[in-house]
N, C-alpha and C positions, 0 to 999 in steps of 0.2 A: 647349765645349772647343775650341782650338785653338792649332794649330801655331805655335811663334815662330822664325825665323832669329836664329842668332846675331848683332848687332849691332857694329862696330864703334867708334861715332861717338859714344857713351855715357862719360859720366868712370870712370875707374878708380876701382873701388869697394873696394878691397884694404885700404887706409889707410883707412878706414872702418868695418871690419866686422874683429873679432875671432873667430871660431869659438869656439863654447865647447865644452869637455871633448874638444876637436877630436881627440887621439892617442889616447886610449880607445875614441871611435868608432871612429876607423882602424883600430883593432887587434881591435874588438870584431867587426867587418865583413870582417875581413881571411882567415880561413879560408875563408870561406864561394868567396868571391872567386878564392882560389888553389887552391881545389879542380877549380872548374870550369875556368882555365886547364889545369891539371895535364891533366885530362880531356878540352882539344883545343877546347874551344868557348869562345864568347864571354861570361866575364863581364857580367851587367845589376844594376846598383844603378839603384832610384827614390830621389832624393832629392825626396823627396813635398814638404817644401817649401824651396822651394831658396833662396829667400832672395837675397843677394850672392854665394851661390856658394862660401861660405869650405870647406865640408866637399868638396864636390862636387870644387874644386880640388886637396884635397890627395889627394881617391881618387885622379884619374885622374893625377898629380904619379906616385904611389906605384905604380900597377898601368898597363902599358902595352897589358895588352889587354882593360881594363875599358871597358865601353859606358855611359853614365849617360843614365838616362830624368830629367831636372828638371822638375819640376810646381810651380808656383807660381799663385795666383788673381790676385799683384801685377803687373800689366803693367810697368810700371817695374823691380820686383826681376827682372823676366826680361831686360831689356834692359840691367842693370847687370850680371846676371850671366854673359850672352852676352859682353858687353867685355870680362868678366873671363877668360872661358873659352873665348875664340875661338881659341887656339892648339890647341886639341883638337875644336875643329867636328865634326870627321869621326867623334869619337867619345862624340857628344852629342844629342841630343832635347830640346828646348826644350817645354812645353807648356803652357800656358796653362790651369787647369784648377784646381779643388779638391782638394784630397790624399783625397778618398772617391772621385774620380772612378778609383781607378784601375782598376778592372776596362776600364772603355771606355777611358781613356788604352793598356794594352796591346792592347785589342781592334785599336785602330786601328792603332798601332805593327806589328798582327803578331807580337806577342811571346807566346808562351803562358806562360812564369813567368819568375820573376827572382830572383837570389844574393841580395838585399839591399833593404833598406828602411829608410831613415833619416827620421824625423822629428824637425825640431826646434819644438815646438810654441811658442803664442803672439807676440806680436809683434814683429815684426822690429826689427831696428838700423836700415835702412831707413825703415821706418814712425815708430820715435820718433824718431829727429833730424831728419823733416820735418815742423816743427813746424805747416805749412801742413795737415797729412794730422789734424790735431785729437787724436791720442791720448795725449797728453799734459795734464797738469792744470798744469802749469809755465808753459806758453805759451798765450796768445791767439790764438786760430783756429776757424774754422770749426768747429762740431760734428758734426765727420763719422765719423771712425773707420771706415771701409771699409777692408776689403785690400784689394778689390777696385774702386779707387773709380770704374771703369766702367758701373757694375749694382746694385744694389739700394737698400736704405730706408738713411738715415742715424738719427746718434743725434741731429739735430735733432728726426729722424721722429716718434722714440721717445717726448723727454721733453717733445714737443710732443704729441703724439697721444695716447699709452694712457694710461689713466683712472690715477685716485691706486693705485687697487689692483693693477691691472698694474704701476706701473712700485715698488709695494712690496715684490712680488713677487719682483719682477727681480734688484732690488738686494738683496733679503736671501738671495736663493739663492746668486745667480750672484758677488756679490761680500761675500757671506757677511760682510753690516754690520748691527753691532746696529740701529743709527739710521736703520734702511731707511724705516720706516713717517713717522719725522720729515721724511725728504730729500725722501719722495716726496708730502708734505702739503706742505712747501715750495716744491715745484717747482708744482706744481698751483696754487697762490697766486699766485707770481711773474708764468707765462703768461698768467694771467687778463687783466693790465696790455697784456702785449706779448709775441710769442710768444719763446723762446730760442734764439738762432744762433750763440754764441761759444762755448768754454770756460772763457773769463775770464768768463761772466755765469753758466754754472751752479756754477763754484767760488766763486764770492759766495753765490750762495743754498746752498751746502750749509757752507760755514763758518758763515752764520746759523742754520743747523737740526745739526749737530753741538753737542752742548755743551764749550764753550771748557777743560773739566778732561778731556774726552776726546780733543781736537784735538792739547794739547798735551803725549801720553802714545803716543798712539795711530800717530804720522807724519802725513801727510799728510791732513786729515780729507776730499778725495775720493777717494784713492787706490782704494778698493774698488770705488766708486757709477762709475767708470769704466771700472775692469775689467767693472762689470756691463755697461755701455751695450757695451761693446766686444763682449762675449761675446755680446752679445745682437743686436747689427746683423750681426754675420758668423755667427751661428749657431753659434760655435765646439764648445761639446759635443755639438752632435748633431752635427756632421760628424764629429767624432774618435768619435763610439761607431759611426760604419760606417766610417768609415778605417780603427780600427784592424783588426778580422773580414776585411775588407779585401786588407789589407796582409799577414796573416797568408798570407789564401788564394791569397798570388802566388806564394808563394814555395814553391821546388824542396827537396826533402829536402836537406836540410843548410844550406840559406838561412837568414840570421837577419836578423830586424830588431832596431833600436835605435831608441829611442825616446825622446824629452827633454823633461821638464814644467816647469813654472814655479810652477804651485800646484794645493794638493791636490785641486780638481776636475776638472783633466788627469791628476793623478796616478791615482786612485782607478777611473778608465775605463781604464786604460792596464794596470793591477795585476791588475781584474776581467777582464778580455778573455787576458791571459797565464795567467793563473791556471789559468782556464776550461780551456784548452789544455794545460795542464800538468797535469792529474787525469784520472785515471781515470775512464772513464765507465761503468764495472760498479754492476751495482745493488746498494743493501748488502745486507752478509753473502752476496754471490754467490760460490758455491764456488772459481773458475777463471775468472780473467782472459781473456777472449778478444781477438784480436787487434783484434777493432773496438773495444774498448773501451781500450787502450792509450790512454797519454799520446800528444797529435799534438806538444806541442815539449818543450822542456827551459831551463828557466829559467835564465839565462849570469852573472845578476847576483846574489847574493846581498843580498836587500834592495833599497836603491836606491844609485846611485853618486852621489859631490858632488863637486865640486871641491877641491883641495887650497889651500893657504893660499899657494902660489903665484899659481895660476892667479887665484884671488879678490882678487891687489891687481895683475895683470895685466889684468883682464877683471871688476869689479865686476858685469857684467851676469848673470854665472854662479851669484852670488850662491843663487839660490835654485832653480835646477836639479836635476832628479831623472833619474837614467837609467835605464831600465830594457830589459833585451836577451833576447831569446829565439830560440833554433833548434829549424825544423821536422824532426823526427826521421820522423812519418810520415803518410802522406796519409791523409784520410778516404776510407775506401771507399764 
């Protein structure tokens, strides 16, 4: 974990990045925020991951005595979103870090809790338009897929190293593809020859192991086997099943987080973790409710939120966005 300065010397990232369901968050965020002014002290939102900055900008735009913790694992998305956000320096935290880190991200900070928690999960507008960074099946590049691409294994690692069975595994959990068992007997084939370091070389070998009636029904036939490498070199669901418990347990009675998914395996961690918090924990058919057994938040979103058919020919990327929001009503004792 570590500390970033805001940057100056970085391209304006603005014209680039669209926030998605950006005034919903704003407003879904926005009591919690103006409570604690009201009450004399300083507003703290984590924008656990901060991305270009697009949400972050319009808090502190919106609230003048709002403090933002930004956490991002992207060195770059903190360096673009420092240029973006340097007129508010004073009232900013840069941190270099995973969005599960945040209990240490506040330890260090000195902060004991915070109004607010925004998560925008999965991959950045950052990450896909550099088509150098590999997460993309459209472009030729590298097979890397890191958010963080200072540290750990790549998806070269992956579909070079783990056996047929791991990576059938992978791909049939995490990118939830019937043709997993096919991709990943293909891939296993292919390396025998020479090992795989493009994405133009593993979109070859999964359009020969897709069948051609399902390629052309289905979209993109690696769009799945991608999300899976992706999920699987950043660990992405097991950090969000401690980010979100997390992110819950920063936050100050009447603090809400917001939260934003992309597909139903974010979603489903995100539902389960709220939920959990939103029930009762009396035992059945216990006579009398006691106060430890109260609900600790209250559920903000009925269902999950989507985009309007504005927003959607605005910002295509919002496409398949799930929101889901909850506030902390009371502390576990």
């Amino acid at each position: 974990m570590e500390r970033s300065a805001a940057v100056t010397d970085a391209p304006q990232p603005a014209d680039r990045h669209i926030p998605v369901l950006l005034e919903r968050c704003v407003s879904l965020l926005a009591p919690a925020i103006e409570a604690a002014a009201q009450a004399g002290r300083t507003p703290f939102v984590i924008d656990a991951t901060l991305g270009m900055g697009g949400h972050s900008e319009a808090l502190l735009n919106r609230f003048t005595a709002l403090h933002i913790i930004g956490i991002d694992r992207d060195q770059q998305a903190l360096e673009l979103a420092g240029s973006r956000l340097q007129d508010h320096q004073h009232r900013l935290d840069l941190v270099h870090a995973v969005y599960d880190e945040i209990p240490e991200v506040l330890e260090d900070l000195a902060i004991p809790a915070v109004d607010g928690v925004l998560m925008d999960l999965g991959v950045s507008s950052l990450q896909i338009d550099e088509a150098e960074r590999g997460f993309m099946y459209r472009d030729d590049a590298p097979l890397d897929m890191r958010m963080d691409n200072s540290r750990g294994f790549t998806a070269a690692d992956v579909v070079n190293e783990y056996s047929e069975s791991e990576l059938a595994r992978l791909i049939r959990r995490w990118g939830e593809e019937r043709f997993a068992a096919r991709i990943a007997r293909s891939i296993v084939e292919r390396r025998a020859g020479s090992a795989l370091r493009s994405t133009g070389e593993l979109v070859e070998v999964i359009r020969g192991a897709v069948p051609a009636a399902a390629a052309r029904t289905g979209g993109h036939p690696a769009k799945r086997t991608f999300q899976a490498l992706r999920i699987e070199v950043n660990q992405e669901l097991l950090v969000l099943e401690r980010a979100v418990p997390a992110a819950l347990e920063a936050l100050v009675v009447g603090g809400r987080c917001v939260v934003m998914s992309y597909h139903s395996l974010e979603d489903k961690i995100v539902k389960k973790a709220f939920a959990a918090g939103a029930s009762s924990q009396a035992p059945p058919r216990f006579p009398v409710e006691l106060e430890e057994h109260r609900p600790e938040l209250e559920l903000l979103t009925k269902g999950v939120g989507t985009p309007d058919p504005q927003e959607l020919a605005e910002n295509p990327r919002a496409a398949s966005v799930r929101l889901r929001a909850a506030e902390r009503i009371r502390i576990r004792r």
